[in-house]
N, C-alpha and C positions, 0 to 999 in steps of 0.2 A: 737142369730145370730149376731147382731150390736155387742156385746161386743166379739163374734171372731173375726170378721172384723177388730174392732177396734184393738184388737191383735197383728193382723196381718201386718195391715197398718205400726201400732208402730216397728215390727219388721224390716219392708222394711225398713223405713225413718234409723233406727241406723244401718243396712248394709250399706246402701248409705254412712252417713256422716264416718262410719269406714274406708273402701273405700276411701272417699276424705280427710280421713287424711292419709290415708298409701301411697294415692298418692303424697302430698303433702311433706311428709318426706320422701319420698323416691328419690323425685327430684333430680336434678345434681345441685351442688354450683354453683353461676356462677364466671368464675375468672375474677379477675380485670382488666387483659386484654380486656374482653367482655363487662363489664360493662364499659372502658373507649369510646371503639367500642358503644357502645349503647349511650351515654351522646351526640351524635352530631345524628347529622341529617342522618338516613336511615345508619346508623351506618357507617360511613363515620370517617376517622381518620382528624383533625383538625389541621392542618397550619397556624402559623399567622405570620405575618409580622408588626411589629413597626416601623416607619417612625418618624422624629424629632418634627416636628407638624404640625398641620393640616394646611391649608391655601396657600397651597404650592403645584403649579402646576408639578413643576418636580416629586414630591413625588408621589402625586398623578395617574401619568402615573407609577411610579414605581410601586409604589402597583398595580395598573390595569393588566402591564405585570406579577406580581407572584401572580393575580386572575388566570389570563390565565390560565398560565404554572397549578396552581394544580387543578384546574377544567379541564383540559386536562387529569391528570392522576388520575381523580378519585376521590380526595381529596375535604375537606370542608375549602376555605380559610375563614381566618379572617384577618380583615385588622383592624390596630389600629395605632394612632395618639391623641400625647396630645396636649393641644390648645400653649402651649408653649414649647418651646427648653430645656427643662433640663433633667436634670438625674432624678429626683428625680421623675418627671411625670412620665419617664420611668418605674423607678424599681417600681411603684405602678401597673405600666400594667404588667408587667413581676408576680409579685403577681396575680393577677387576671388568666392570662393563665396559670401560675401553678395548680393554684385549680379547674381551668377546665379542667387540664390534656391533652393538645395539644401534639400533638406529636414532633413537631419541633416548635424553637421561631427561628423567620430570624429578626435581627436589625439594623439599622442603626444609631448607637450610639451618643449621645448628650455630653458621656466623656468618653473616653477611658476605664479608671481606675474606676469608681465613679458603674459603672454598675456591675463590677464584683463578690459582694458577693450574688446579687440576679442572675444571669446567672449564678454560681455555684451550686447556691443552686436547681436552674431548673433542669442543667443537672445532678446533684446528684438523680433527680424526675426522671431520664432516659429523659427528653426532650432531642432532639438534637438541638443542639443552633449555629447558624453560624452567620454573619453580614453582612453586603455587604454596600457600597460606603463607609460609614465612619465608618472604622475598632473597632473594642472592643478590649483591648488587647488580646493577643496567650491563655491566660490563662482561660476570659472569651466566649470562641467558640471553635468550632472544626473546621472551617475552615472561610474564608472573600471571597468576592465576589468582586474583584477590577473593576473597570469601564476600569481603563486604565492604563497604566503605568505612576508612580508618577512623575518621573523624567522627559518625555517627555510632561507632562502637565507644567511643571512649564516651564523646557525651553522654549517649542516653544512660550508659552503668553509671555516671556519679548522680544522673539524676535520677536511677532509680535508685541507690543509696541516699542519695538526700529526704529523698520524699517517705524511705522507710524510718529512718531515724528522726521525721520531724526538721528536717531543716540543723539541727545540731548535734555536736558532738567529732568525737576525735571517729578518724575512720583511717583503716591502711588496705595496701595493697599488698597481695598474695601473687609473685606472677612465677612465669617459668623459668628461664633460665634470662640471664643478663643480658646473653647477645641476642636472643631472640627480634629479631623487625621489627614480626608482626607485635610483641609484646609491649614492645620498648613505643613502638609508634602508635598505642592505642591508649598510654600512659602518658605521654604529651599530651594527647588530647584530653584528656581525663584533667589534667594539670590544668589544661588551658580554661574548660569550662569550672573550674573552679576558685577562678582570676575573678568569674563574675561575682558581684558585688552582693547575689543575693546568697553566695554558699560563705558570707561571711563568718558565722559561729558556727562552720566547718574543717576540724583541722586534718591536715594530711599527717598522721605520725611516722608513717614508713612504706618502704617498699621494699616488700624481703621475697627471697625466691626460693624455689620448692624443685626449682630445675627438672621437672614435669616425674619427677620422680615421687610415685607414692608415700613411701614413711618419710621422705627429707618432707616434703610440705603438710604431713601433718608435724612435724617437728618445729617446723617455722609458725607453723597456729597456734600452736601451745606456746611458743615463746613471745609471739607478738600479744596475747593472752596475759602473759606473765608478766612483759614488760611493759603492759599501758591497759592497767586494771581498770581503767573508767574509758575502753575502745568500746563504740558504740556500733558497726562496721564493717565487715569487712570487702573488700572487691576483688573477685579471683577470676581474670578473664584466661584461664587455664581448664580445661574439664577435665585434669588430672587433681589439679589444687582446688577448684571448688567443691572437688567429691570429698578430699582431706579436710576441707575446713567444715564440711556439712558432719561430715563422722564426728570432730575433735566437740564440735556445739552442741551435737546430740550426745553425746558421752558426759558431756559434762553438765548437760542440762541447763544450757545456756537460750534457749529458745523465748525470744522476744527481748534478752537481752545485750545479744551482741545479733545485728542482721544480718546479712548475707545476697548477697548476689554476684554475677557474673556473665562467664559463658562455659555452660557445660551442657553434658548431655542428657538427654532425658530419660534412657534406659538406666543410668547411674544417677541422678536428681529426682527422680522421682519419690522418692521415699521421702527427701529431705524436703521437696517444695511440699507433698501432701500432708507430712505431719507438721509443716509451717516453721520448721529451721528456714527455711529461702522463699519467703512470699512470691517471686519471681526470676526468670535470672533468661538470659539470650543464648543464641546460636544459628547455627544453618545448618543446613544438612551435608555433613562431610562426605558424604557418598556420592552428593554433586558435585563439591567439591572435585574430588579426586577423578570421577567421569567427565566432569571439564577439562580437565587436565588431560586427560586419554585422547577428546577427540581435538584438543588443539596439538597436543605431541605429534597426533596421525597427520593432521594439518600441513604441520610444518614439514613433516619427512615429504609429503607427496609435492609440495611447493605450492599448494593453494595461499597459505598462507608465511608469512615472512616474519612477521612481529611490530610491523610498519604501526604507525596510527591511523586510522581510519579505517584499515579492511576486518571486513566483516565475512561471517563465514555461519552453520548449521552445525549447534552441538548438538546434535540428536534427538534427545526428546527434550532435552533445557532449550531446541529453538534457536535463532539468530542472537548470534553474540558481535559486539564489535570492540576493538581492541583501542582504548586509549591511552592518553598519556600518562606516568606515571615518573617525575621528576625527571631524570636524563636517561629513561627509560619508559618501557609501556607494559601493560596489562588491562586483564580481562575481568569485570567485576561479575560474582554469581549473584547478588542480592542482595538484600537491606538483611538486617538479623532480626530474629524471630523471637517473637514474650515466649514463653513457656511460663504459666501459673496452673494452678489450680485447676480450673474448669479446663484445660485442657491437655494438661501432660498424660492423662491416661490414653488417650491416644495415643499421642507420640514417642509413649517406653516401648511401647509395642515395635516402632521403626525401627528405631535407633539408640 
């Protein structure tokens, strides 16, 4: 009787495991689509955004607004930042979200050109790859995310430098790092509006960089200070280096004799517009910034959007946006830039 049993038993257990191999091979493959769906979190498609580097409150807020924006639509951001401003940091992250297979990379580029073989090599991966504030060139992205218009950032800061100093005197510039786009292409403009005839007994003495790094541009303040003792001036369209050049003025009690403006922020400028180091100075709000960004990344992964000129699309609460040209390339503008004076930065320390 035990040796039927035992028989028997034997028979059961090799149905069962035959069974769980026919189940087994007989499964659905899963395709790589599913398994990139599956590598994030509650299978959630993955976003990320690269900022210049870490330490840096504008960024900061930036990245925060395209946390927003794609946790609003459902998406898993990732936010990434290297401790220093270069290419090279970059294209080593841009490896890394490759092989985690993100669905879109959004950057704001530390050199134009220098990024380009690893953003090709991404969107060859199918990543959708865009940039926003400080452009990559046409070739490596599908589209840019501009803050503002180039041209009316650089005019209107020499003319609000001109009109604090009176029309004269030597004035420089304070910017971030050399390759920067958006820096370099807001200093042409700056250049250009100062061809006109009437910033005549306006001289340009330098353009030094602080490579958005805190103590390097207050170092650049004190030397450009040092080196042209009758600067009447300064312009730092940086809100790393206009907070350095507001500390070095207020330190040295230089207030109404060298001016100040730019683009910074107003949680960090405030002190310096209120005690009258910076009668005024511009910006936007990087939070939009960067939540524009979120919802055209989302755009492009679902295919509403391509990067084309002309189509338009729903950034969420910023509203219909439409995408145009942008040299051999396109992008999307957030807005005109914003005074920040006096009567109204104590609101706005409060945002941002």
């Amino acid at each position: 009787m035990k040796k039927v049993l035992a028989t028997c038993l034997t028979a059961v257990l090799s149905l069962s495991l035959l069974a769980a191999c026919a189940s087994t091979t007989s499964a659905p493959k899963q395709t790589d689509a599913a398994k990139q769906a599956d590598s994030s979190a509650g299978g959630k498609k993955k976003y990320a955004i690269i900022f210049k580097n870490t330490g840096n409150p504008y960024g900061e807020k930036q990245m925060e607004g395209f946390k927003n924006a794609i946790t609003e639509l459902g998406g898993e951001p990732i936010l990434k930042a290297p401790d220093q401003p270069t290419a090279e940091a970059q294209i080593k992250m841009i490896e890394e979200l490759i092989s985690q297979k993100v669905a879109s990379i959004a950057i704001v580029g530390n050199d134009p050109d220098a990024l380009q073989p690893a953003l090709k090599k991404a969107m060859t991966a199918g990543i959708k790859v865009l940039s926003l504030d400080s452009a990559v060139n046409s070739k490596s992205r599908l589209v840019h995310i501009n803050q503002a218009d180039p041209e009316r950032i650089g005019r209107v800061e020499v003319q609000a430098i001109s009109e604090m100093i009176g029309g004269k005197g030597e004035i420089a510039i304070l910017s971030a790092t050399s390759q920067a786009t958006n820096q370099n292409l807001w200093i042409e403009w700056m250049k250009k509006e100062l061809e006109d005839p009437k910033y005549k007994e306006i001289k340009l003495v330098k353009v030094a960089y602080g490579d958005d790094l805190r103590d390097k541009s207050v170092s650049e303040t004190e030397a450009l200070l040092k080196s042209f003792p009758n600067l009447k001036g300064i312009i730092s369209p940086t809100t790393v280096g206009i907070a350095a050049a507001g500390k070095v003025l207020t330190d040295k009690g230089l207030k109404d004799k060298v001016q100040l403006t730019g683009l910074g922020l107003p949680s960090e400028m405030a002190q310096y517009i209120e005690g009258g180091v910076s009668k005024w100075m511009y910006l936007w709000n990087p939070i939009d910034v960067g939540y524009l960004a979120g919802y055209t990344a989302d755009a492009l992964v679902k295919g509403t959007l391509t990067g084309k000129e002309g189509e338009k699309f729903k950034a969420g609460r910023l509203g219909e946006k439409q995408i145009v040209k942008d040299g051999d390339g396109t992008q999307i503008m957030l807005g005109d830039p914003f005074k920040f004076e006096a009567s109204n930065i104590a609101e706005w320390k409060k945002v941002y």
